[in-house]
MOPAC internal coordinates of N, CA, C and O (Angstrom, degrees):
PM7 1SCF
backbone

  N    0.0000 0     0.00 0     0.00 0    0    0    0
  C    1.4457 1     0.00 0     0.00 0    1    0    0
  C    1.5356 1   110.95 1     0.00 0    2    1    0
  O    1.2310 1   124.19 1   136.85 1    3    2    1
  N    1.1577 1   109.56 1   -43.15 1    3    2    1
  C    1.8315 1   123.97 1  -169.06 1    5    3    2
  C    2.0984 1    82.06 1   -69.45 1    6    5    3
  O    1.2310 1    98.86 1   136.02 1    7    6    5
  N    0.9997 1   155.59 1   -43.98 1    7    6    5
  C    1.3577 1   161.61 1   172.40 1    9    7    6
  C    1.1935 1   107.99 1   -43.04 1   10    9    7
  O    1.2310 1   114.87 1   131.95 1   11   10    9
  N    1.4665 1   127.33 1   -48.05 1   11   10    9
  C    1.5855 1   127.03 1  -152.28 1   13   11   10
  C    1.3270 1    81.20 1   -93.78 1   14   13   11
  O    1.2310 1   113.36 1   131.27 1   15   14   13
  N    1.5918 1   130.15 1   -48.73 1   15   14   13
  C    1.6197 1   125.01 1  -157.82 1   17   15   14
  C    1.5544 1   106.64 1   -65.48 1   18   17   15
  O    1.2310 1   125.35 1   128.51 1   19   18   17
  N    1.4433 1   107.33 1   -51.49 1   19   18   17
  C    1.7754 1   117.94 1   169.53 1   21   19   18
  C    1.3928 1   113.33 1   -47.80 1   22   21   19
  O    1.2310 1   116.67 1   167.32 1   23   22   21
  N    1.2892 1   123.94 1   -12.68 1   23   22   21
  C    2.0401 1   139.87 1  -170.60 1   25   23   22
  C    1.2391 1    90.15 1   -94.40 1   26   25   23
  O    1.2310 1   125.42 1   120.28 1   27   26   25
  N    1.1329 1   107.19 1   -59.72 1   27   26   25
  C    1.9739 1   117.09 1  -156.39 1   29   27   26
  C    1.3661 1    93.25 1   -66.86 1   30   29   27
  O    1.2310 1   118.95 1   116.26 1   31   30   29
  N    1.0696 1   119.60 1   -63.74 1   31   30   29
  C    1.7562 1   129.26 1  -176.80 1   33   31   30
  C    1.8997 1   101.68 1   -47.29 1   34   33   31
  O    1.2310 1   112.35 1   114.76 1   35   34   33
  N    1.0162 1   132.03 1   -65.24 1   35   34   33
  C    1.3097 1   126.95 1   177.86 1   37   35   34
  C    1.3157 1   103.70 1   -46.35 1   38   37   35
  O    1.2310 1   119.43 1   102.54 1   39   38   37
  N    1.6755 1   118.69 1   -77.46 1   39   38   37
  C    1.5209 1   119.05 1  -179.46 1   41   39   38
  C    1.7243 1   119.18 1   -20.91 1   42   41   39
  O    1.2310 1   126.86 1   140.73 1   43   42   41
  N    1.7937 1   104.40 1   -39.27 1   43   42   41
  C    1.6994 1    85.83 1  -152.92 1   45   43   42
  C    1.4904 1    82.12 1   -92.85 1   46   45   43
  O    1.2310 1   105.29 1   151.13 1   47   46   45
  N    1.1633 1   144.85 1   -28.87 1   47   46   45
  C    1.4750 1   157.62 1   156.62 1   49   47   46
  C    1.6096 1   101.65 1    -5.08 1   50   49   47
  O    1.2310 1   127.03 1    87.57 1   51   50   49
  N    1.3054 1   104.09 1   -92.43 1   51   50   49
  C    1.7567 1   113.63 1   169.80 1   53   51   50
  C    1.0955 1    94.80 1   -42.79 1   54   53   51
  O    1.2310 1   111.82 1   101.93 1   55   54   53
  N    1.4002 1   133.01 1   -78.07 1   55   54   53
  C    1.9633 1   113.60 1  -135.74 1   57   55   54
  C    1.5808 1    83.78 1   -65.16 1   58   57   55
  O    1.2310 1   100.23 1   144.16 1   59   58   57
  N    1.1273 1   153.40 1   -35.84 1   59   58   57
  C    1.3341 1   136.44 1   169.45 1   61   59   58
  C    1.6598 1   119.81 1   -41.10 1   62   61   59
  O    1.2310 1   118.38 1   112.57 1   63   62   61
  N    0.9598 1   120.70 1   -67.43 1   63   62   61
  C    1.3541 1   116.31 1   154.88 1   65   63   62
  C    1.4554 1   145.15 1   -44.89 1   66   65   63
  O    1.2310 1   132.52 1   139.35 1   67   66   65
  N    1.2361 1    93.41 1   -40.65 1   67   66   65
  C    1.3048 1   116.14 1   165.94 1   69   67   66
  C    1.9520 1   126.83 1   -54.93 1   70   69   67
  O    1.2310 1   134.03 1   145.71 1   71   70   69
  N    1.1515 1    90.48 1   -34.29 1   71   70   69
  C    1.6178 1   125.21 1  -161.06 1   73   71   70
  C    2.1879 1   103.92 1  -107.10 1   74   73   71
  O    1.2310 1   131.57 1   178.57 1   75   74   73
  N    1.4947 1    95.27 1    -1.43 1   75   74   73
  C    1.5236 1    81.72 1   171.92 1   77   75   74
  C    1.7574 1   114.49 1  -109.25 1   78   77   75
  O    1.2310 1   135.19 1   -13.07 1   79   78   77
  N    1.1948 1    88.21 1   166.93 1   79   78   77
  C    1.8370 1   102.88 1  -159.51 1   81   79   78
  C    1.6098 1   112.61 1   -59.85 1   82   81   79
  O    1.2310 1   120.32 1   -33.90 1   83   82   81
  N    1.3627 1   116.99 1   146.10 1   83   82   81
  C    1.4195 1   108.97 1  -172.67 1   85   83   82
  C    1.3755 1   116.83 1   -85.52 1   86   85   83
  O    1.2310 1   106.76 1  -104.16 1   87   86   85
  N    0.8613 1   142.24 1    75.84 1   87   86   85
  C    1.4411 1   118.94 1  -166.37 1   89   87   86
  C    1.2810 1   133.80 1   -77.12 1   90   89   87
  O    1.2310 1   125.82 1  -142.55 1   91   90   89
  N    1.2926 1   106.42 1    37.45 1   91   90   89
  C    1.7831 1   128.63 1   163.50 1   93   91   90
  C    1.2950 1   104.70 1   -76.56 1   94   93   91
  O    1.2310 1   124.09 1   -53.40 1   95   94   93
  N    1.4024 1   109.76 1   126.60 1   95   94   93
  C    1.3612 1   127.21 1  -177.34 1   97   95   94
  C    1.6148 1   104.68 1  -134.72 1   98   97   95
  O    1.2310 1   132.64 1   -41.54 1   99   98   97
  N    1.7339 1    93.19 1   138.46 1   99   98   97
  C    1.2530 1    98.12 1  -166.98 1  101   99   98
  C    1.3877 1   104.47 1   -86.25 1  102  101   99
  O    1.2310 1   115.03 1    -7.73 1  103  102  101
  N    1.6571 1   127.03 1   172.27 1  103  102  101
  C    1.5104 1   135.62 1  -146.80 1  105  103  102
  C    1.9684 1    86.68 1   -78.27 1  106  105  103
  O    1.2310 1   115.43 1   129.43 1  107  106  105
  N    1.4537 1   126.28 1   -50.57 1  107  106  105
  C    1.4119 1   120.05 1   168.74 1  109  107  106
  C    1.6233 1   122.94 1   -43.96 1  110  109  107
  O    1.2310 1   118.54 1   156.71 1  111  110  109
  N    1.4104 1   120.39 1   -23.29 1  111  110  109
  C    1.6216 1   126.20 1  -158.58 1  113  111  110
  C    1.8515 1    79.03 1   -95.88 1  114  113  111
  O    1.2310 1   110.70 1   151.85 1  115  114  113
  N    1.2486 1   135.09 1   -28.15 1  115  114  113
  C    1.3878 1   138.81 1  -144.70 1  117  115  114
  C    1.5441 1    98.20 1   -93.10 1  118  117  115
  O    1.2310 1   125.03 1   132.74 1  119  118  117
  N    1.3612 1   107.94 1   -47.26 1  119  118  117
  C    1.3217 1   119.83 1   165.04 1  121  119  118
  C    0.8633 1   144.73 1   -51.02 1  122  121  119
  O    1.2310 1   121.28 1   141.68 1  123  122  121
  N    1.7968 1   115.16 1   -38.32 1  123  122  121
  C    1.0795 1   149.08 1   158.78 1  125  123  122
  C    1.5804 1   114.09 1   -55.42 1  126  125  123
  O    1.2310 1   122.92 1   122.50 1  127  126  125
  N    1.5607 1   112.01 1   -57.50 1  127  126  125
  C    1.5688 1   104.09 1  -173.93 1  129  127  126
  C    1.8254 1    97.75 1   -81.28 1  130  129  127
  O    1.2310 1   107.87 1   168.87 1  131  130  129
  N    1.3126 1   140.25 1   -11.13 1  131  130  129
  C    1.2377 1   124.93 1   176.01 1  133  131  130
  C    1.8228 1   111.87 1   -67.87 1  134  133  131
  O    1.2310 1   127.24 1   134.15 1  135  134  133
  N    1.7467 1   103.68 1   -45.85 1  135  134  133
  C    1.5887 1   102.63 1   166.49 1  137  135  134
  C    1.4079 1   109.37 1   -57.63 1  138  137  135
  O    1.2310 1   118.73 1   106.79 1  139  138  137
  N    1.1071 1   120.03 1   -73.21 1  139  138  137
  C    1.3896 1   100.02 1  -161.39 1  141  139  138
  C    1.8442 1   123.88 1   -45.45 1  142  141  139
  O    1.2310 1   122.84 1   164.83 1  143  142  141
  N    1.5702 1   112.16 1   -15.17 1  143  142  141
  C    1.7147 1   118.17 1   175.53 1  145  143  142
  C    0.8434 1    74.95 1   -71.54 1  146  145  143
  O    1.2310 1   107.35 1    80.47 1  147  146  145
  N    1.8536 1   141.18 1   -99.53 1  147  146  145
  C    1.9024 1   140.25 1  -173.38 1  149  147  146
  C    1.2123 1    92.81 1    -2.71 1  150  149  147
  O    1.2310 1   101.07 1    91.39 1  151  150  149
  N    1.6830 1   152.04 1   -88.61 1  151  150  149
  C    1.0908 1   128.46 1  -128.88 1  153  151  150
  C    2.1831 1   104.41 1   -91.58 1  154  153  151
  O    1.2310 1   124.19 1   156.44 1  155  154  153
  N    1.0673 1   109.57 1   -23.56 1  155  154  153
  C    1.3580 1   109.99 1  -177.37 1  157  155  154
  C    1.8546 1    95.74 1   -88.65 1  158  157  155
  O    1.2310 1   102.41 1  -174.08 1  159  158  157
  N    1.2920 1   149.81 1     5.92 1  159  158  157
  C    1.0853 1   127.21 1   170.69 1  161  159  158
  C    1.6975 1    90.04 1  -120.19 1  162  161  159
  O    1.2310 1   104.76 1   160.84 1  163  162  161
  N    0.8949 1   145.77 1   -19.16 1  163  162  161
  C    1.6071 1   146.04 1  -174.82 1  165  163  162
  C    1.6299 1   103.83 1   -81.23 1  166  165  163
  O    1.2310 1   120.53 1   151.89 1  167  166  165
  N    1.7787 1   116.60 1   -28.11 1  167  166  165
  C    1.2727 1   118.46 1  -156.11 1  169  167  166
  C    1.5791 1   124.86 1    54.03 1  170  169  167
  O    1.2310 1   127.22 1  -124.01 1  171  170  169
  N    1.4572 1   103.70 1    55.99 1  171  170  169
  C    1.6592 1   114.63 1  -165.42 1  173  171  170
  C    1.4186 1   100.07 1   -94.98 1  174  173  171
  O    1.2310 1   129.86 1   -77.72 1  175  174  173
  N    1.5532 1    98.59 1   102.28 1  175  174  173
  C    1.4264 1   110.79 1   153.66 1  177  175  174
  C    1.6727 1   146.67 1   -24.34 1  178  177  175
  O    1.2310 1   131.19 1   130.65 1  179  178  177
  N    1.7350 1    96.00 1   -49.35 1  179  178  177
  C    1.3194 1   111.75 1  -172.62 1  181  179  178
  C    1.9176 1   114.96 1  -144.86 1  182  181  179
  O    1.2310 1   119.44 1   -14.18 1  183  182  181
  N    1.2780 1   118.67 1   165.82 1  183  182  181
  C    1.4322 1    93.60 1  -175.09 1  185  183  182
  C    1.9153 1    82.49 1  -145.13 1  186  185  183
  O    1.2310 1   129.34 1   -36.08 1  187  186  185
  N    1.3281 1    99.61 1   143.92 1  187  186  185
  C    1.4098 1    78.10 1   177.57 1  189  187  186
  C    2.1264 1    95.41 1  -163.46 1  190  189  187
  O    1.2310 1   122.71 1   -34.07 1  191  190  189
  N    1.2850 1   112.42 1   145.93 1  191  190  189
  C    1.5379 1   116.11 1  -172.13 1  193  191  190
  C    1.1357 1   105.28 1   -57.41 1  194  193  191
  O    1.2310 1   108.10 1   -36.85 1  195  194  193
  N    1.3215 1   139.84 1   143.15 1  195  194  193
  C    1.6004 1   121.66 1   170.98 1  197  195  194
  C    1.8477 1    85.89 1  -146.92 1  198  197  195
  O    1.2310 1   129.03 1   -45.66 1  199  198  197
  N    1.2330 1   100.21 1   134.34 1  199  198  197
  C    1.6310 1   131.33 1   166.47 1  201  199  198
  C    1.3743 1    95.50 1   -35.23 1  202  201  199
  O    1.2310 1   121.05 1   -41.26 1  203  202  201
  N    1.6153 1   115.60 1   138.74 1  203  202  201
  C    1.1838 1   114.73 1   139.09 1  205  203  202
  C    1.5925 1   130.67 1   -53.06 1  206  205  203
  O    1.2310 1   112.21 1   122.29 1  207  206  205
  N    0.9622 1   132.30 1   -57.71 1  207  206  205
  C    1.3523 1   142.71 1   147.48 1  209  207  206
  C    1.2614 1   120.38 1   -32.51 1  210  209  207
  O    1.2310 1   113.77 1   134.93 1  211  210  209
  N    1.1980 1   129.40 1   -45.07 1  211  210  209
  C    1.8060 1   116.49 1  -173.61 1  213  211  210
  C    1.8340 1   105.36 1   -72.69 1  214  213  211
  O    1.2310 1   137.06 1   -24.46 1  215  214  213
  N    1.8152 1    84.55 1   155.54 1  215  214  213
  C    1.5534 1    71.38 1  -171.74 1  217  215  214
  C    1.8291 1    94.82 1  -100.97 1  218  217  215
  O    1.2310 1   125.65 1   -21.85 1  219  218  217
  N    1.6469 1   106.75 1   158.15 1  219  218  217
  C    1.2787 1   110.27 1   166.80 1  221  219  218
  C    1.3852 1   126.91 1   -37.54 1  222  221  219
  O    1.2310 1   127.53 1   117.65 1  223  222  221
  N    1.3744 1   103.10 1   -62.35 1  223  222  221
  C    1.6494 1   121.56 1  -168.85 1  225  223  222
  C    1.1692 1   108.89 1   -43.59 1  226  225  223
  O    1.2310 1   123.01 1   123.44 1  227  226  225
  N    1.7041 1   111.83 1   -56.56 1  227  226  225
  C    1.2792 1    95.22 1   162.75 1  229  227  226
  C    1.2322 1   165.99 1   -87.52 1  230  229  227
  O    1.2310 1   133.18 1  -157.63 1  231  230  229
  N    1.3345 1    92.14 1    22.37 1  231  230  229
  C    1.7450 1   115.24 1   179.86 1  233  231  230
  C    1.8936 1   113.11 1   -69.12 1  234  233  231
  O    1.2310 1   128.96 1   -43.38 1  235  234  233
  N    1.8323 1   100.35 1   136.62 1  235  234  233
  C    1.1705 1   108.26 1   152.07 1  237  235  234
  C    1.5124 1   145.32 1  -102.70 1  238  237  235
  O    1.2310 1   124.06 1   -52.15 1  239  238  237
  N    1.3769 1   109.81 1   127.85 1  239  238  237
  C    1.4156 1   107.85 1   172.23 1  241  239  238
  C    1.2886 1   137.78 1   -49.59 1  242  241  239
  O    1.2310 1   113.73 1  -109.46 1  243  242  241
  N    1.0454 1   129.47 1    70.54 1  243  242  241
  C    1.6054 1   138.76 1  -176.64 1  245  243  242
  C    1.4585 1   113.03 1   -69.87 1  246  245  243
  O    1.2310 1   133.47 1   -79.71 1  247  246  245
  N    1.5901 1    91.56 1   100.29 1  247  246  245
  C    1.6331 1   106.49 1   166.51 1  249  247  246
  C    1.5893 1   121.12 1    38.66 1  250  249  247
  O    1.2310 1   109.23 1    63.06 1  251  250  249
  N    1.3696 1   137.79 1  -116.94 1  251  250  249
  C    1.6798 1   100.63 1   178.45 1  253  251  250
  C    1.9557 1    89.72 1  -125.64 1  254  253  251
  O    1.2310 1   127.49 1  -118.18 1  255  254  253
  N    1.6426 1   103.19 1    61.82 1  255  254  253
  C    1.6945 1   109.29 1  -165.84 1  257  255  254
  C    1.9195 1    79.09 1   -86.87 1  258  257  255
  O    1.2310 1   132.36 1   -39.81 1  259  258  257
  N    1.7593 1    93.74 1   140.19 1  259  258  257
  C    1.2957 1   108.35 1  -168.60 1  261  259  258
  C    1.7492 1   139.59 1    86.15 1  262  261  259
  O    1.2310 1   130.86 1  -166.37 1  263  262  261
  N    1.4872 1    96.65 1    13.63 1  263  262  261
  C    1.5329 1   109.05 1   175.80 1  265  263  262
  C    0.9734 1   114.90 1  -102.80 1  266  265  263
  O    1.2310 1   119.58 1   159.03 1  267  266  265
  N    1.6202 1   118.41 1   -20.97 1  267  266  265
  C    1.7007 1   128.69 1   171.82 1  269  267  266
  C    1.2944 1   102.82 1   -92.53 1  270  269  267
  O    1.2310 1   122.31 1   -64.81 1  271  270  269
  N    1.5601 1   113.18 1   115.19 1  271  270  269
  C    0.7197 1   130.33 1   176.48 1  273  271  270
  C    1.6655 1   134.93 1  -142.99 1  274  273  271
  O    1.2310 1   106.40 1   -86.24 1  275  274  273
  N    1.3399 1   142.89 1    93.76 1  275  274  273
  C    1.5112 1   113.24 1  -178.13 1  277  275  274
  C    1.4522 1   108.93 1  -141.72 1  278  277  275
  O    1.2310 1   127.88 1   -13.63 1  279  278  277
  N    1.1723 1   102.43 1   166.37 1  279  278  277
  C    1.8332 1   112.26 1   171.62 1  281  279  278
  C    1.0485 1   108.50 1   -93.06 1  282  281  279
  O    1.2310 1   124.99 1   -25.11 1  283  282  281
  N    1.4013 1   108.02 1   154.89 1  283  282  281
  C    1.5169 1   134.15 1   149.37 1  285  283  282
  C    1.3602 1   117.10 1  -141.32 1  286  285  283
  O    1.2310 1   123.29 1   -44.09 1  287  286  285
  N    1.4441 1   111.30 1   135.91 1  287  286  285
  C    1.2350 1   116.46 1  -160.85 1  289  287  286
  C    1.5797 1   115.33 1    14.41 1  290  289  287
  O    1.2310 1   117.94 1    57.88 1  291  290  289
  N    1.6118 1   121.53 1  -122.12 1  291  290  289
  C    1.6007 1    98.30 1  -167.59 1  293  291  290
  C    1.4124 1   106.25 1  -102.29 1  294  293  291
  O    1.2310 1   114.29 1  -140.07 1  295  294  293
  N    1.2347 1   128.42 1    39.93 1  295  294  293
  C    1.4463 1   131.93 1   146.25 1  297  295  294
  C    1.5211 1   124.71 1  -114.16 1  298  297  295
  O    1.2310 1   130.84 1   -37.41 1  299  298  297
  N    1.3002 1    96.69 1   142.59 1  299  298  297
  C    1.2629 1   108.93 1  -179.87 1  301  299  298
  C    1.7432 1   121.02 1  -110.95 1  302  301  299
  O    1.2310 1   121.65 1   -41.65 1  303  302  301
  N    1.5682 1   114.44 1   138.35 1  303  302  301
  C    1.6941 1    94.22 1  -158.24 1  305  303  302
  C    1.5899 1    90.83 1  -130.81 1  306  305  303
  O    1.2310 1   120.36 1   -78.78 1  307  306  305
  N    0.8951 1   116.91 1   101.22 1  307  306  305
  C    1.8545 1   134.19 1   160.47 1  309  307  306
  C    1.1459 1   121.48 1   -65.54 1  310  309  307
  O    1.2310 1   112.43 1   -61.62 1  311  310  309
  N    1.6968 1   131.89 1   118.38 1  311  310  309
  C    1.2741 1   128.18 1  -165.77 1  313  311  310
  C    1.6853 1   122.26 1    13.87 1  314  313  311
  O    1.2310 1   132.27 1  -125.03 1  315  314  313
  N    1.6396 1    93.90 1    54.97 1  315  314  313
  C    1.5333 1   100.02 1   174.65 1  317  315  314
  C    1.4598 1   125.01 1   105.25 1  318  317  315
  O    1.2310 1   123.46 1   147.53 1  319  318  317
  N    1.0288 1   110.97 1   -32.47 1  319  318  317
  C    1.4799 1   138.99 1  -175.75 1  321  319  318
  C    1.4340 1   122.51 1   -57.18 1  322  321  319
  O    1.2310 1   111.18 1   -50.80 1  323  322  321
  N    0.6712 1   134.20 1   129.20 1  323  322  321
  C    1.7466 1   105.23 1   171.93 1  325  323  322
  C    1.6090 1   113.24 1  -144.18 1  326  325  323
  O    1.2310 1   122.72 1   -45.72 1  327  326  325
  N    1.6046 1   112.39 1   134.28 1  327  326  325
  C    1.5061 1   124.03 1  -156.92 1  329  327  326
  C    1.8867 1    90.55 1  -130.47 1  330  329  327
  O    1.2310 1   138.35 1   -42.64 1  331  330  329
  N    1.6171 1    82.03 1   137.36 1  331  330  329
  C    1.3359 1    96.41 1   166.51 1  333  331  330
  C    1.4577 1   112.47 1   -75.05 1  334  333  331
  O    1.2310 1   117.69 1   -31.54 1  335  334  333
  N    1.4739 1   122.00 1   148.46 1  335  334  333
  C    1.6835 1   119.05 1  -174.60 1  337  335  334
  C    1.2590 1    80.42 1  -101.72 1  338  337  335
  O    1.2310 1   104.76 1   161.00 1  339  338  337
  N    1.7638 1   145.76 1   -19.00 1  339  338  337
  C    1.2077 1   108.57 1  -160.06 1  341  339  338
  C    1.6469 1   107.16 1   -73.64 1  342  341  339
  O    1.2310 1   121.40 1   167.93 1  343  342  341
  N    1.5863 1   114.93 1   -12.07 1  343  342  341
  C    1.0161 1   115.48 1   178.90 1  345  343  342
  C    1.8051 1   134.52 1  -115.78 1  346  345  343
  O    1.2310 1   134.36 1  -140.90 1  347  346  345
  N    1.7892 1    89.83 1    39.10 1  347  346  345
  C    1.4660 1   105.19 1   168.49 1  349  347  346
  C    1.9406 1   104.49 1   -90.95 1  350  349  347
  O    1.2310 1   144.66 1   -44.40 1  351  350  349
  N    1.4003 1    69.67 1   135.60 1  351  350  349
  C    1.7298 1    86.03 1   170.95 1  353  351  350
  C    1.5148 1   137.14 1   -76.60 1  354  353  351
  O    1.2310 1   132.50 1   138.45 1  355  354  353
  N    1.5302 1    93.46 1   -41.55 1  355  354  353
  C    1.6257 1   116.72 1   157.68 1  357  355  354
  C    1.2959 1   120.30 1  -167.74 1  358  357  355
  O    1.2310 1   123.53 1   -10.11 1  359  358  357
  N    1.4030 1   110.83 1   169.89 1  359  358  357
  C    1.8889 1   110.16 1   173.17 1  361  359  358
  C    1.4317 1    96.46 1  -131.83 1  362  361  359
  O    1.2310 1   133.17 1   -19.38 1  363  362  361
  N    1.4502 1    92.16 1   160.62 1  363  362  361
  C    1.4526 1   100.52 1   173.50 1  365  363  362
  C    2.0295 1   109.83 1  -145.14 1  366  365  363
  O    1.2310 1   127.86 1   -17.85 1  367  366  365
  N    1.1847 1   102.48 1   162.15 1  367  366  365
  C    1.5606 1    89.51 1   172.43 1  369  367  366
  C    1.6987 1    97.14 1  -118.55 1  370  369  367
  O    1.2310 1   134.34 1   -30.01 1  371  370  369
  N    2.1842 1    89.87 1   149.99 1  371  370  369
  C    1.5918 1    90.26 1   174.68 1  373  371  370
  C    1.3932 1    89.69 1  -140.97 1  374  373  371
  O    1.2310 1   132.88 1    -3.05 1  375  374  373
  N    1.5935 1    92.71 1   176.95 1  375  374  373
  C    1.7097 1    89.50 1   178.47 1  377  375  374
  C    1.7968 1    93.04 1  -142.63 1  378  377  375
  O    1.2310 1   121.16 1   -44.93 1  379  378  377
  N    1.2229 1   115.39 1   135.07 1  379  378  377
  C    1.2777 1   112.24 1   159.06 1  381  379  378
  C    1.5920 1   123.10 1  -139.57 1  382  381  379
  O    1.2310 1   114.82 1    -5.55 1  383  382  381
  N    0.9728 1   127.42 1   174.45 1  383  382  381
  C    1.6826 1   137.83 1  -160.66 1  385  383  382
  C    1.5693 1    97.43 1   -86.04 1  386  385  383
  O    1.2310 1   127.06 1   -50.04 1  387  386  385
  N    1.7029 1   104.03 1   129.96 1  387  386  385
  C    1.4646 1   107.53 1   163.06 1  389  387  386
  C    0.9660 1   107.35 1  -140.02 1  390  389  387
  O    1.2310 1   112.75 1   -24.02 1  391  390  389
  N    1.5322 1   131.30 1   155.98 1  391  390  389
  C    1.4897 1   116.20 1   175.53 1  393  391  390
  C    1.3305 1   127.52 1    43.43 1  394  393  391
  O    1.2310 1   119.60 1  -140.88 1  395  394  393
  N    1.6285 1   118.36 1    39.12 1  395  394  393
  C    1.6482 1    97.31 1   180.00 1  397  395  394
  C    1.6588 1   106.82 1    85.91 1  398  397  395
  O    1.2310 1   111.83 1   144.94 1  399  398  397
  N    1.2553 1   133.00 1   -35.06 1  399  398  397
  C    1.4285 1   120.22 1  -169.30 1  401  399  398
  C    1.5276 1   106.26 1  -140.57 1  402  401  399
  O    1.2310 1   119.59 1   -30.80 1  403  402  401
  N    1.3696 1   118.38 1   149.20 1  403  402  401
  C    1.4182 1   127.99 1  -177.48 1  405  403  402
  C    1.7674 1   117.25 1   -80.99 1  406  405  403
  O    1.2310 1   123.33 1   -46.65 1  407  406  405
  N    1.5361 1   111.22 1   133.35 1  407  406  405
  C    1.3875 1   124.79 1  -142.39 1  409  407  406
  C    1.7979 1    76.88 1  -133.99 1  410  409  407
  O    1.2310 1   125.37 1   -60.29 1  411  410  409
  N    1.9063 1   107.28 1   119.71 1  411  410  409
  C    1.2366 1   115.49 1   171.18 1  413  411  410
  C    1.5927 1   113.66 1  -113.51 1  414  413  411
  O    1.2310 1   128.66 1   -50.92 1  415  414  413
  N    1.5540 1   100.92 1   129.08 1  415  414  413
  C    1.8030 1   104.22 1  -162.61 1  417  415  414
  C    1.3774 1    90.23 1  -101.91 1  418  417  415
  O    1.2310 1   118.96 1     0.45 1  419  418  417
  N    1.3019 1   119.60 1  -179.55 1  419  418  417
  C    1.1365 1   143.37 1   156.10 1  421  419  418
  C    1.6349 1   110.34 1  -125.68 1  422  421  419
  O    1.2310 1   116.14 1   -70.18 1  423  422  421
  N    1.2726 1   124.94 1   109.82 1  423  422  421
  C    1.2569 1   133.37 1   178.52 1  425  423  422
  C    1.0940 1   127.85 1  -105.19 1  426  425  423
  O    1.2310 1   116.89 1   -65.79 1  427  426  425
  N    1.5179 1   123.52 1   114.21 1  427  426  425
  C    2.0548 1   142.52 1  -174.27 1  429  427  426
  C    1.5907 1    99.41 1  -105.75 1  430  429  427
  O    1.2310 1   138.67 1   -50.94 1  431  430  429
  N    1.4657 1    81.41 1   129.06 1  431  430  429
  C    1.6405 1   112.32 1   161.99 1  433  431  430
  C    0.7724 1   113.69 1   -65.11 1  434  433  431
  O    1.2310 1   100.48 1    24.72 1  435  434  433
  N    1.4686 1   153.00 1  -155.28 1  435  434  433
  C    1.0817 1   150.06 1   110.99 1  437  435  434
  C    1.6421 1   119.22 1  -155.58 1  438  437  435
  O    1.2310 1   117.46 1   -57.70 1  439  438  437
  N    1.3339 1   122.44 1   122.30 1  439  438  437
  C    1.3197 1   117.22 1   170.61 1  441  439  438
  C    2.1888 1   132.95 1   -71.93 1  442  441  439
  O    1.2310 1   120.10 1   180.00 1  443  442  441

């Protein structure tokens, strides 16, 4: 009897261990939860891919393009879209005037 209890006791021991959460996160999942702090402490309106090459200034605001937005694990999918973070290069935040009131983006590179 003292055998089966010392069994049972080991058995539930491991699957206890066995059975807890990994919390290894890959370098994309890392990226992911640092933007989203960027967008909840900046109060970022919109998030949207922007070219290395294009210039800001001249960008247009298209209707409310860049409010759909969400993660999953290390991709991120913008009005549909979906970009690997492991292969953003950088972000930046901007803010510019629309309608009378100031509109704050969050802007990804991406290679």
């Amino acid at each position: 009897m003292k055998k089966f209890v010392l069994i049972f006791l080991i058995g539930v021991s491991l699957m206890t261990i066995s059975c807890q959460k990994d919390d290894e996160y890959s370098t994309g999942e890392l990226i992911a939860k640092e933007l989203q702090s960027v967008i909840k402490e900046n109060k970022i309106q919109r998030v949207m891919n922007f070219e290395i090459d294009q210039s800001w200034g001249n960008t247009w605001i298209m209707g409310g393009y860049g409010t759909s937005y969400k993660f999953e694990g290390q991709f991120i999918f913008i009005e549909g879209e979906s970009f690997n973070l492991n292969n953003l290069i950088k972000y930046q935040i901007a803010e510019k005037d629309f309608e009378n009131e100031s509109v704050k983006f969050l802007l990804l590179s991406f290679y």
